[in-house]
C-alpha positions in Angstrom: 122.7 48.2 99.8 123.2 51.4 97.8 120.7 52.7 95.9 121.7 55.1 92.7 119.5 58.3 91.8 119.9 61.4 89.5 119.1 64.9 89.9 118.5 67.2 86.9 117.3 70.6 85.6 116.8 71.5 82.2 118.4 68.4 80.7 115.5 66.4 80.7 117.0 62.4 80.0 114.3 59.4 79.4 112.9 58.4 82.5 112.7 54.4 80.7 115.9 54.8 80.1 116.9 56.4 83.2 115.3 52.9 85.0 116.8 50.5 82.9 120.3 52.1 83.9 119.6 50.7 86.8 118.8 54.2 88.6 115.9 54.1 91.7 115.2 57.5 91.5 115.1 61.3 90.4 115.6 64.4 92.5 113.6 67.4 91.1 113.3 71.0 91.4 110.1 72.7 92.4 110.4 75.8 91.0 112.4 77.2 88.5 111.9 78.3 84.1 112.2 77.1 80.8 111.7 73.1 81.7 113.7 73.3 85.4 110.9 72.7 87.5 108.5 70.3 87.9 105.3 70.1 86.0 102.2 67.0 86.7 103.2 65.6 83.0 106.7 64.7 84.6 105.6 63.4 87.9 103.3 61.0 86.1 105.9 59.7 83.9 108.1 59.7 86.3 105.5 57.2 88.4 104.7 54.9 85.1 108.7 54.8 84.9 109.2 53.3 89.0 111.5 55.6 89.5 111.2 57.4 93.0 110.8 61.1 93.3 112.6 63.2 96.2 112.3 67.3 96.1 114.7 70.0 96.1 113.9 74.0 96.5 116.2 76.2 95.1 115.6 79.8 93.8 119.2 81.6 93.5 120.9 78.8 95.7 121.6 81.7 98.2 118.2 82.8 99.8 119.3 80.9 103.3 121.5 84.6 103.4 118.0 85.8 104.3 118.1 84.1 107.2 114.6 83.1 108.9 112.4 85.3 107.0 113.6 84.0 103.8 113.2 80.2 105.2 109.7 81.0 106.0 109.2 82.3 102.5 111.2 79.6 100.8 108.8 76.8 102.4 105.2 79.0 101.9 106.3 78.5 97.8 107.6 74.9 98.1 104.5 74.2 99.6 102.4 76.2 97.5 104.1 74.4 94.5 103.4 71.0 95.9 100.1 71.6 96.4 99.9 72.7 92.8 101.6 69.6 91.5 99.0 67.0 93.4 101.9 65.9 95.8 101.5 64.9 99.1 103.3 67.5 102.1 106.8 65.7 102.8 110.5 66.4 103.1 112.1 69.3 100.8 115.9 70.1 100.6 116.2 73.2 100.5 119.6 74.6 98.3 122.5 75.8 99.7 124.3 76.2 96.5 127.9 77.8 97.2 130.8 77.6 100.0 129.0 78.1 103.2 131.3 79.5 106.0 130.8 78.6 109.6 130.4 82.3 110.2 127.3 82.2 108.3 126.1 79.4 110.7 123.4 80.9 112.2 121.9 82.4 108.8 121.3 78.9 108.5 120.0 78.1 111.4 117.4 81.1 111.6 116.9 80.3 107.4 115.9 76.4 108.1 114.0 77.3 111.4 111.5 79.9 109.5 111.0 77.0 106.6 109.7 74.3 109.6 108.1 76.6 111.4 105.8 76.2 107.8 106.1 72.7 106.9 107.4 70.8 109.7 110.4 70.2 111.2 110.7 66.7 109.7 109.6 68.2 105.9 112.7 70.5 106.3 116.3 69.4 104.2 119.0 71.0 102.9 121.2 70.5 100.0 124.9 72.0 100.7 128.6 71.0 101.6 129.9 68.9 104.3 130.3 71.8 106.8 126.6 73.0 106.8 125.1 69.4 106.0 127.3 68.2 109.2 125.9 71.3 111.3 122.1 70.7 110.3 122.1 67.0 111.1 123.5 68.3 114.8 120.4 70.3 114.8 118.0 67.5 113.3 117.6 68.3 109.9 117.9 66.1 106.7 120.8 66.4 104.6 121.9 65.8 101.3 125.4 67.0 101.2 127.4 67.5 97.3 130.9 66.5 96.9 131.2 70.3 95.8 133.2 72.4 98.9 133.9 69.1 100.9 137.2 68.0 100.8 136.7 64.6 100.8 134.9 64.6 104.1 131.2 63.2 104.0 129.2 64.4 106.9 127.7 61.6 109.4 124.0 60.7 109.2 123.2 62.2 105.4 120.2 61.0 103.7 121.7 61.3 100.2 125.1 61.8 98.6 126.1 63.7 95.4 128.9 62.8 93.9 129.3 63.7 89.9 128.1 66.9 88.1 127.2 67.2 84.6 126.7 63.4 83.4 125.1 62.6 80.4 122.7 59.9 81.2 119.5 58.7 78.9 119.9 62.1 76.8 120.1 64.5 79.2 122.8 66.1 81.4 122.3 64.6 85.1 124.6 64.7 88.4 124.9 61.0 90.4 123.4 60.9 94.0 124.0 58.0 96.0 121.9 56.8 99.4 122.4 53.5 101.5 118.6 54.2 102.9 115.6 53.2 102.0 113.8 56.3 103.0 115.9 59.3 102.2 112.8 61.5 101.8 111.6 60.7 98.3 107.8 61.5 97.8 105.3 58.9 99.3 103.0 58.2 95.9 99.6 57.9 97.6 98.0 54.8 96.2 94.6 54.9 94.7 92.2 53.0 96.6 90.2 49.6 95.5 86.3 49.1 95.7 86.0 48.2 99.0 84.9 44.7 99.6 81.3 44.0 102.0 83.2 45.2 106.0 83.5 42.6 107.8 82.4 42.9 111.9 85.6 43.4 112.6 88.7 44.3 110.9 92.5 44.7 111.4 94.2 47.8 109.4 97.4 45.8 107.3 100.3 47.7 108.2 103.3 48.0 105.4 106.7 45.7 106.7 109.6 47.9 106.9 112.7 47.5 104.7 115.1 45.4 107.4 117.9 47.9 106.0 120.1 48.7 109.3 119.2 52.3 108.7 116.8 53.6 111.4 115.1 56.5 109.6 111.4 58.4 110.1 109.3 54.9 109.5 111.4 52.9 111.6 111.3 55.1 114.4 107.0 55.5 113.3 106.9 52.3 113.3 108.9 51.8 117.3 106.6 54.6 118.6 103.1 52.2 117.3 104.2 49.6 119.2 104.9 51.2 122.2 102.2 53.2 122.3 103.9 57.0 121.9 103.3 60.0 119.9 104.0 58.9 116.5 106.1 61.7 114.3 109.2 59.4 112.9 111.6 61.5 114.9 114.0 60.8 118.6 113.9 64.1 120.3 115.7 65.5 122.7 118.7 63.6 122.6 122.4 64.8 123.7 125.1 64.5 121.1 127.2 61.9 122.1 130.3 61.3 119.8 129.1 58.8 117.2 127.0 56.1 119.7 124.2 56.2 117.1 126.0 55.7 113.6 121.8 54.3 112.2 120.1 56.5 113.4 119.2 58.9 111.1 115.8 60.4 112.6 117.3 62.1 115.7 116.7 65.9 116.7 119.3 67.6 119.5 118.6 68.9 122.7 118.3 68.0 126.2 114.2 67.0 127.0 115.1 63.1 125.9 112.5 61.4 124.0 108.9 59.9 125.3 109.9 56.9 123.0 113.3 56.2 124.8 111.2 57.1 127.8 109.0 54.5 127.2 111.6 51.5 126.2 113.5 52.6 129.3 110.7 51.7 131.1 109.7 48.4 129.2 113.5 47.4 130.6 113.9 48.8 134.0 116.5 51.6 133.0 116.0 54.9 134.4 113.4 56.8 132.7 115.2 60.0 131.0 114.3 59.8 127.4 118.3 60.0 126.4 119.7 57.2 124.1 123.0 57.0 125.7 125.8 54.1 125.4 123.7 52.3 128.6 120.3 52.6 127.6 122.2 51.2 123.7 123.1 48.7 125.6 120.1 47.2 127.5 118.5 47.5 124.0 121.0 45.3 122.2 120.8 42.7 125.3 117.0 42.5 125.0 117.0 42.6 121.0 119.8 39.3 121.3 122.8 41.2 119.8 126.3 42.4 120.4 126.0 44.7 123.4 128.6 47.2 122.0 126.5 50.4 122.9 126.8 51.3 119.3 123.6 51.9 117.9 124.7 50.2 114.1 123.3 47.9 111.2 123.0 44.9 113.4 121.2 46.2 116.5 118.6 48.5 113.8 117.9 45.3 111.5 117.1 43.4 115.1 114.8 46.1 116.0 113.2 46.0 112.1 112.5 42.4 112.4 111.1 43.1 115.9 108.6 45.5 114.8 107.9 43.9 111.6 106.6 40.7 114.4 104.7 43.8 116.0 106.7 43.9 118.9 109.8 45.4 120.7 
């Protein structure tokens, strides 16, 4: 099910009234003056409000012409500002704010590369049309692509959608974001702990159900490495691009090493053990979770795997 958000910058709207519109979330700018970016007063009412909050970087909307350097410096101030704000290290789009040409491709490329090489690989976004959201997700970065330099086209595998500028909304002047996930990056509030009861001699850590969504994104696939015992960073590495066989899957990073987690089920069901999530591999999956062997990796074959690992199992 679609989930509605806002982003905003100076135009502050009610966040009560924001909610009861219906809205999940806001999107919010790290840095920026006079009331853009983010301050601790807003993050709290944005929390006493239930809204969700997701993070974007942008400075001049064109620093990714710096290429790596610049991404390196973009990400040390993100960071620096999230660490000033109280929140948590996670995902950060970073802005791509005007036409990006394919020529300009590997600005890109070296510009997102120097920001994970300082938060992460799966902390680093970016905010921008259809052709450089479309190129990043081959490259396994987050996306949230705008309408704005499109055409029509939305790119496959985007964690959130922007489609209206300059709405008026709760008092303020807001743009519309759409997202069919239920994690598409947005800060996770860290709870404040209880007074721990007397320990028991033993006890069992509860572990958080997913969201049976269809949409295999970072806790899904943290969720699939737990239970079969591999490295646990939310991401499928390695994998080939293969035309569309994985329209769900929206934690995936390119390349051609495959993926100890594929490595593992492969195992579990007497494939061949090279790490790649191919049509065959798709298939032998969908056979053991009791669905439509198709090879497609879609809604049906990811909710079956949710309600698997929600049991604890694969």
């Amino acid at each position: 099910m679609a989930s509605e958000l806002i982003d905003y910058a100076w135009g502050h709207p009610d966040l009560a009234q924001v909610k009861a519109s219906g809205r999940a979330g806001v999107i919010r700018y790290l840095t920026g003056s006079g009331g853009k970016a983010l301050s601790k007063d807003e993050i709290a009412r944005i929390k006493t409000a239930g809204l969700t909050l997701t993070l974007v970087y942008e400075t001049t909307g064109t620093t990714v012409k710096g290429g790596r350097q610049a991404g390196v410096s973009d990400a040390a101030a993100a960071r620096g500002a999230m660490t000033a704000l109280g929140l948590p290290a996670g995902l950060v789009y970073f802005a791509v704010d005007y036409d990006m040409q394919p020529g300009e491709y590997a600005l890109l490329d070296a510009y997102l590369d120097g920001a994970a090489s300082v938060i992460g690989k799966t902390h680093t976004g970016v905010y921008a049309g259809y052709g450089p959201c479309a190129h990043a997700i081959g490259r396994g970065y987050a996306a949230w692509q705008t309408y704005a330099w499109s055409h029509g086209r939305i790119a496959q595998g985007i964690r959130l959608y922007q489609y209206k500028n300059g709405q008026r909304l709760a008092g303020g002047e807001v743009d519309f974001v759409r997202t069919s996930l239920a994690d598409y990056g947005q800060v996770a509030w860290q709870q404040t702990p209880a007074v721990p009861a007397a320990p028991a001699a033993k006890t069992t850590a509860a572990v958080a159900r997913l969201v049976v969504d269809g949409s295999a994104g970072p806790a899904t696939i943290r969720r699939w490495q737990q239970v079969m015992g591999t490295t646990i960073d939310g991401v499928i590495s390695g994998q080939i691009n293969n035309g569309g066989a994985r329209p769900n899957l929206y934690s995936v990073q390119y390349g051609k090493d495959g993926s100890n987690l594929i490595r593992a089920v492969q195992r579990r069901l007497g494939l061949k053990a090279d790490g790649l999530m191919g049509p065959a591999t798709i298939k032998a999956i969908q056979k053991h979770l009791g669905v439509t062997a198709d090879g497609s990796f879609g809604p049906a074959t990811v909710k079956a795997l949710q309600n698997r690992l929600n049991a604890g199992r694969f």
